[in-house]
C-alpha positions as CSV (number, residue, x, y, z in Angstrom):
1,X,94.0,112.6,112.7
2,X,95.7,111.9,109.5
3,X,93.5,109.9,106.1
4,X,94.7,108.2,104.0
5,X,93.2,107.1,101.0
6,X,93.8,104.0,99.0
7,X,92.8,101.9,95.9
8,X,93.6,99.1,94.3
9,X,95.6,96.5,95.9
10,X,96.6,99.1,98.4
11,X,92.8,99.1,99.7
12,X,91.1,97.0,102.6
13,X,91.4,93.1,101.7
14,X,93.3,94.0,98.4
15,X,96.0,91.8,97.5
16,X,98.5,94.4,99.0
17,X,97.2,95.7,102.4
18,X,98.5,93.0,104.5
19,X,101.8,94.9,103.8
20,X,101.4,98.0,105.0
21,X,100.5,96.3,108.2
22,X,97.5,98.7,108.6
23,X,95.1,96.2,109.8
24,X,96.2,96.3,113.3
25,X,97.2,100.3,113.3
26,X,94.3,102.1,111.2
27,X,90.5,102.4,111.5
28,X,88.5,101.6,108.6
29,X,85.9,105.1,108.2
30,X,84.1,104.0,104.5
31,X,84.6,103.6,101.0
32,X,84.0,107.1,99.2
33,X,85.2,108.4,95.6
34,X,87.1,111.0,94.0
35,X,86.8,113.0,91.2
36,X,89.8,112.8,88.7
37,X,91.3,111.0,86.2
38,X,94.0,108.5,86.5
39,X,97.2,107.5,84.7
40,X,99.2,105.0,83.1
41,X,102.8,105.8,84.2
42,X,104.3,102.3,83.9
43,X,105.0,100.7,86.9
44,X,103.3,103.4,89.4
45,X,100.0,104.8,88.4
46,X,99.4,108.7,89.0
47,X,96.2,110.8,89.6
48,X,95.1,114.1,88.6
49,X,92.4,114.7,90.9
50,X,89.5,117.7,90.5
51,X,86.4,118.0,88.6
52,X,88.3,119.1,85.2
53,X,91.1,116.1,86.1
């Protein structure tokens, strides 16, 4: 089984999810968290993920 994770408007009932038409294909497991640090790259944000991220 793949996961996937997602935030933002990519997550469950965000403003985007409808589009990736995973409603009807996925299963929701839970929310969690990562450790990391995100990015401002313009249009697409990027993540550096680990403890030291």
């Amino acid at each position: 089984m793949e996961r996937f994770f997602f935030y933002g408007t990519l997550r469950r009932g965000g403003r985007f999810h409808h589009q990736l038409r995973l409603a009807n294909r996925a299963r929701f497991i839970g929310e969690d968290r990562v450790a990391g640090r995100l990015y401002d790259c313009g249009p697409w944000p990027a993540a550096l993920f680990g403890s030291g991220g």
